[in-house]
C-alpha positions as CSV (number, residue, x, y, z in Angstrom):
1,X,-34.2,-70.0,130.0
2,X,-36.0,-72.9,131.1
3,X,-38.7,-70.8,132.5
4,X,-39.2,-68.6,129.4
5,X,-39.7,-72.5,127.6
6,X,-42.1,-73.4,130.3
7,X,-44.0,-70.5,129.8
8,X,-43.7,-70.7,125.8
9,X,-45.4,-73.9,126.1
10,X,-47.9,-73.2,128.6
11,X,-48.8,-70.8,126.4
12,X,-49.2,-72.7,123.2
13,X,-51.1,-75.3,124.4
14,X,-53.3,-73.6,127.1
15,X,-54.5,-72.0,123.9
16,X,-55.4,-74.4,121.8
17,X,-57.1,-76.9,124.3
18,X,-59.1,-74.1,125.8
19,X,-60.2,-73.3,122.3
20,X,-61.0,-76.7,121.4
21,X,-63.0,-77.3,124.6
22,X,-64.7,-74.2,125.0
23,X,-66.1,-74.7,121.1
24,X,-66.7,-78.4,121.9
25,X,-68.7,-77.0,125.3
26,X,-70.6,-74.0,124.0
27,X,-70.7,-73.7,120.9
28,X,-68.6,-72.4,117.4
29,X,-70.3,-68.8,118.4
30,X,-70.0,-68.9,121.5
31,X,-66.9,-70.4,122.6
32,X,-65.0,-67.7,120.8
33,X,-66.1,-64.8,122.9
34,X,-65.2,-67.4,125.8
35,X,-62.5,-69.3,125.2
36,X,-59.8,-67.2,126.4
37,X,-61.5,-67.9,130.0
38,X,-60.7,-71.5,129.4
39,X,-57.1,-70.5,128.1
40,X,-56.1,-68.5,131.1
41,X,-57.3,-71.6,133.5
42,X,-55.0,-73.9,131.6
43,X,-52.1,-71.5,131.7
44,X,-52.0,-71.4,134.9
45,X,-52.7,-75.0,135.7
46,X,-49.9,-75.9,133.6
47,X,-47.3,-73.3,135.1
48,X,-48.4,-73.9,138.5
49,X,-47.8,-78.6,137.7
50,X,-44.4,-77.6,136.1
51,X,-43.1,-75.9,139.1
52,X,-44.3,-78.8,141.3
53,X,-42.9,-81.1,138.7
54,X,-39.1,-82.1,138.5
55,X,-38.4,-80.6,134.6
């Protein structure tokens, strides 16, 4: 369970801060063809800091 939470929130917020940043960075047009670049890199930064963090 509490990896299925983990990933649940990984997955929200990976999504909206790489969508937010990659709009900020390139562009409204842009950043929407790329974003889910910058939403895969969070997902897994945040999965990979929860395991090495205590939750």
């Amino acid at each position: 369970m509490n990896n299925l939470m983990i990933g649940a929130v990984a997955g929200g917020l990976s999504g909206a801060v790489g969508h937010f940043l990659a709009g900020k960075f390139h562009g409204n047009e842009k950043g929407q063809k790329i974003y889910p670049v910058y939403s895969a890199t969070f997902f897994g930064l945040m999965v990979l800091g929860a395991k090495f963090i205590a939750v």
